[in-house]
N, C-alpha and C positions, 0 to 999 in steps of 0.2 A: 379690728379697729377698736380705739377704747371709749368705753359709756362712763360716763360719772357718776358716780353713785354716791352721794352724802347722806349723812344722817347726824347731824350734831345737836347736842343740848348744854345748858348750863345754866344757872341756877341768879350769876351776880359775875360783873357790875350788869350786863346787861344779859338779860333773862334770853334764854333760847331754846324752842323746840322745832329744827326744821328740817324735814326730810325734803331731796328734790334726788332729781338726776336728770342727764341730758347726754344724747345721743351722740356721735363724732359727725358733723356735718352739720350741725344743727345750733340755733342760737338758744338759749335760756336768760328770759332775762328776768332779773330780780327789783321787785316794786313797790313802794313803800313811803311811808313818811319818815321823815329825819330821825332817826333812832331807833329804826326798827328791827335791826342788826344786819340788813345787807351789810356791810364793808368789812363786818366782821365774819360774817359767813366766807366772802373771798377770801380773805389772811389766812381761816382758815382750813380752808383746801390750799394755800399755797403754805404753809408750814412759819407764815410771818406770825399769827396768833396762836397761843398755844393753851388758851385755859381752858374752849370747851374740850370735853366731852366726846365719845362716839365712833364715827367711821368715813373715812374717806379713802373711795377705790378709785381707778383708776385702770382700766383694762383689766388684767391680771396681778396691776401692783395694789398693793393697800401703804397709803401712805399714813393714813393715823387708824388705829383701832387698839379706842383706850383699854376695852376690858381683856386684852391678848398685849398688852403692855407695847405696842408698837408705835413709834413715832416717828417718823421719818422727817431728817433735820428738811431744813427749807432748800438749801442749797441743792440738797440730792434728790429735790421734786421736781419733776419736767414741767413745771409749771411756768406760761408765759403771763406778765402782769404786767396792764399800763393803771400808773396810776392817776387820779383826778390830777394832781401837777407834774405830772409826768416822770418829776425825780430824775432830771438828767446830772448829769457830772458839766455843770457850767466851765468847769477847766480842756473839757475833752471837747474836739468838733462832732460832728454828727455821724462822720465815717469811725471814731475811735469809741463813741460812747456805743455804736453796735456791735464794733468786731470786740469789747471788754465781755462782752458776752458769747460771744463766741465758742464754743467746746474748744480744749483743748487738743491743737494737731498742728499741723507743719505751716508757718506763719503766711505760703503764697493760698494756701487754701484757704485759711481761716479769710484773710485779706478780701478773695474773690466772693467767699460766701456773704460779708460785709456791705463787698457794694452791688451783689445780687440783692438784696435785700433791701436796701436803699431805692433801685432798681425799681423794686416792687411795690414799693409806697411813693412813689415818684417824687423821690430825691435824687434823681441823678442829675449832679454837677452843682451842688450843695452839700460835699460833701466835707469839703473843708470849713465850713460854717460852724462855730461855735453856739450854743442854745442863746444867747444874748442878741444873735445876730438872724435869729429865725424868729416868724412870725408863729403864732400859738397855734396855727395848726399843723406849720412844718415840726413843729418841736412836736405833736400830738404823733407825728408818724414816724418821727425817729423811734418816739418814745413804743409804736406799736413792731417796728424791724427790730428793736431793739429786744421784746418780749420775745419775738418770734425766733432770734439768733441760736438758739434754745434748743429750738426743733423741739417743741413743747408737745405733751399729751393732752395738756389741756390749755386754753386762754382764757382768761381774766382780765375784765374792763370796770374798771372803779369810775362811774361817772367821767368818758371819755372824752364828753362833747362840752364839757360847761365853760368851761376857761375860753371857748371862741364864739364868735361872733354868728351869729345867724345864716351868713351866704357860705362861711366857710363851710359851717357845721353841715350845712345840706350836704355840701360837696363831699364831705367826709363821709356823710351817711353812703355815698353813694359808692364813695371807694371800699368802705368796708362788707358791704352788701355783695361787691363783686370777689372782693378777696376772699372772702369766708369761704367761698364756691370750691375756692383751692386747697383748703386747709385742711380741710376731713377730721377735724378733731372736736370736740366740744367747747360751745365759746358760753361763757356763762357773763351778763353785760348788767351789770348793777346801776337804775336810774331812776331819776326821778318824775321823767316825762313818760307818760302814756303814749304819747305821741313817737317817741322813740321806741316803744317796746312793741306797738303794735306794727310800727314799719318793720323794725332788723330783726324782729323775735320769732321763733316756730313755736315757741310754750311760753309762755309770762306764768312767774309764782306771786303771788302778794303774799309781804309779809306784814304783819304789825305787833310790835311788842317782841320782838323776836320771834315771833309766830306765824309756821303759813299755814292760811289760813283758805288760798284753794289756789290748783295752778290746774293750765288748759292753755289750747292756744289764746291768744290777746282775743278774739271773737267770743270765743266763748267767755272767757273771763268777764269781759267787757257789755255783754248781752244776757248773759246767763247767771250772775254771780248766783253764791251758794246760800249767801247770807247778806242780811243789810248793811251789815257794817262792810262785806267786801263793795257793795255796791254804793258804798258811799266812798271808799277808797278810791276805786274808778270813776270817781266820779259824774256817779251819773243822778241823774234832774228827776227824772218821772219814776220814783216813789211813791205809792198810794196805798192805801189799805182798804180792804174787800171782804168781803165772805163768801166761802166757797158754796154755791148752791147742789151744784151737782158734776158726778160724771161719768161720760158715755161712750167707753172705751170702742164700738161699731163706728160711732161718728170722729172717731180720734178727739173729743170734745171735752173741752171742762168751762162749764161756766159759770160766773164771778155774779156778785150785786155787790156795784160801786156806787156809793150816794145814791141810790134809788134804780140804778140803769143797769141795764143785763147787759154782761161783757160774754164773748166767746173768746178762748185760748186754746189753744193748742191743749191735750188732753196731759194733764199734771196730776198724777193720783195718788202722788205723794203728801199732800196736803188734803189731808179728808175732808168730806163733805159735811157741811158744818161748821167747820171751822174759819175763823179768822186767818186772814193771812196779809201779807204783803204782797203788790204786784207790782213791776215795772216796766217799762218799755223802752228800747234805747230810740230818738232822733231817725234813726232809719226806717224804723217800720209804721214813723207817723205820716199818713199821708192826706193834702191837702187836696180839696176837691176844687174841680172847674167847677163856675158858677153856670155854667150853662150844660154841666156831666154832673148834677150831682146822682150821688150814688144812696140807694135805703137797702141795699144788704146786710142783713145782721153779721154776715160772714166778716162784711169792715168794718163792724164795729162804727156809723157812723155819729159822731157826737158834735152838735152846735155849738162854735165856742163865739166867742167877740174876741177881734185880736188887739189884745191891751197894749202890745207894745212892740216895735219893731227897730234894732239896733245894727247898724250896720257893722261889721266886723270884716275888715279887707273885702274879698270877695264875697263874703257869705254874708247874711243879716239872719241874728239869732230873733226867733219871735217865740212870746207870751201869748199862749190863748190862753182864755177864761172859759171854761166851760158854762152853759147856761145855767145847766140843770147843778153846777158844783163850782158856786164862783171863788168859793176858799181852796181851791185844787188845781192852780192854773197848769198846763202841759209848756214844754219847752221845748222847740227844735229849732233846728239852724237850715236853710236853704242856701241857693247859689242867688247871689243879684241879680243872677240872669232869670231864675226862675220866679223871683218875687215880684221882678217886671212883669214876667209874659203871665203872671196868676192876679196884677192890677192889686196887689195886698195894699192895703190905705190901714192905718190905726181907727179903731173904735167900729171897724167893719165886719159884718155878721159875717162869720165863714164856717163850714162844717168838713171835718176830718174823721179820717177813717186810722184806728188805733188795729193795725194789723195785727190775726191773732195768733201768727207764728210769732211775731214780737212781744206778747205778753207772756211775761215771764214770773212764775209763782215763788215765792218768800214763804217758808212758813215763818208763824207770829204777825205782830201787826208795826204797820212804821212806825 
């Protein structure tokens, strides 16, 4: 089965140093802000961009590997690619814009492979439909049978979801989710939502500046980052700076002094003793105590905050504690309404949380 293996650099208009690979069965997605060179990294592995640099394999083929002078034109890459506007042929309907892609063979076959295809992104009986006459997610699945007509080694998603609507996009999420199942090849999905990369993804890469800068799965990414700046990428709220007091490899232990308060973490001995660092926690591993269970384990890190503010968000409400002891350091997590109910949260109300120390996670340097 074929892994993908890239490595490309380049120097200008936009700067790149990114190594990745992905598995055949498996999603990679790519994460970033606007100009980070995802969409460039897709063109090129699919042979559309041609000025970096470098290496891109493909099972046993190598389709560019600049310093062995190899490029392999776009056309003769098995490469499947939907793009952010799909790029349909507006004159063709949705049976003809797939089967133009079609390999070349005997026209009842090409034909049948067409509307299997259609078949499988559930377009059947839409198939005489021109792109002016489909709604932007049926144009999103012609446009992904259409990649596929290919019989690709690999697939390619240039911000798949953005041109629809919300209820569709779920829907889609869920049809692709299932499709992948069948594909066995490497799908590598370029976005801008977190929330997408941690649903369809087995690995998320961040990049910035044409640079990646750490890939894992979206948990780890997203819980563990390497560095502050990835952990601002992902956006995450509870950033602090600490210094390391000690640690005690027997206890699996490392413990922190934050504004004055002994923290325990998970044993981090990468970050030596003494040292200044960053810590952070992601929303999951903050937990809110019953006023009639509280808890004084140092193992949960129990800290007094006041809850300054409480924001209802669809089903969830994001809340602001202040911590007593560090009211310039407020913590942020999000709960379910249902839980905010059954925990009687009121604003300007003393509550004490426990910062789990499987969830603190060490930076070195300081925020």
């Amino acid at each position: 089965m074929p892994m993908l293996e890239v490595r490309i650099h380049q120097s200008a208009p936009i700067p790149l140093d990114v190594q990745l690979s992905c598995r055949p069965g498996e999603t990679l997605a790519l994460v970033g802000p606007s100009g980070s060179g995802k969409s460039t990294v897709l063109k090129t592995i699919a042979g559309i961009y041609r000025g970096a640099r470098g290496s891109v394999r493909v099972g046993g083929e190598t389709w560019l590997d600049s310093d062995a002078g190899i490029r392999v034109p776009a056309r003769q890459r098995r490469a499947g690619f939907v793009f952010q506007s799909y790029a349909l042929f507006p004159h063709l309907s949705a049976f003809e814009n797939v089967l133009e892609a079609v390999p070349p063979g005997a026209r009842p076959q090409r034909e049948l492979r067409a509307a299997e295809l259609l078949a499988s992104v559930n377009l059947g009986g839409f198939e005489s439909r021109r792109p002016g006459r489909l709604s932007g997610g049926q144009q999103q699945r012609v446009a992904l049978a259409r990649a596929l007509a290919r019989d690709p080694r690999v697939l390619l998603l240039d911000e798949p979801f953005s041109a629809v609507d919300q209820v569709t996009r779920e829907r889609l999420y869920e049809e692709l989710a299932s499709l992948r199942g069948q594909l066995h090849i490497p799908v590598v999905l370029v976005t801008h939502s977190l929330h997408e990369a941690a649903m369809l993804a087995d690995h998320m890469s961040v990049l910035h500046h044409g640079v990646t800068l750490q890939t894992g799965t979206p948990h780890e990414v997203m819980t563990r980052p390497v560095s502050l700046e990835v952990a601002r990428l992902v956006a995450m709220k509870n950033v602090f700076d600490a210094t390391v007091e000690m640690h005690d490899p027997a206890a699996d232990l490392s413990v922190l002094r934050w504004e004055g308060m002994r923290l325990e973490a998970r044993l981090q001995p990468q970050v030596a003793a003494g040292a200044p660092c960053a810590w952070v926690i992601p929303s999951s591993h903050i937990v809110i105590h019953r006023r009639d269970k509280p808890s004084t384990s140092a193992r949960g890190n129990p800290v007094a905050c006041r809850l300054a503010r409480m924001m209802p968000l669809g089903e969830n409400v994001l809340l602001t504690l202040v911590p007593l002891h560090a009211p310039a350091k407020p913590l942020s997590l999000s709960v379910t309404a249902l839980v905010a109910a059954r925990l009687a949260l009121q604003t300007d109300a003393q509550v004490t949380v426990s910062l789990l120390r499987g969830g603190i996670h060490l930076v070195s340097g300081g925020a």
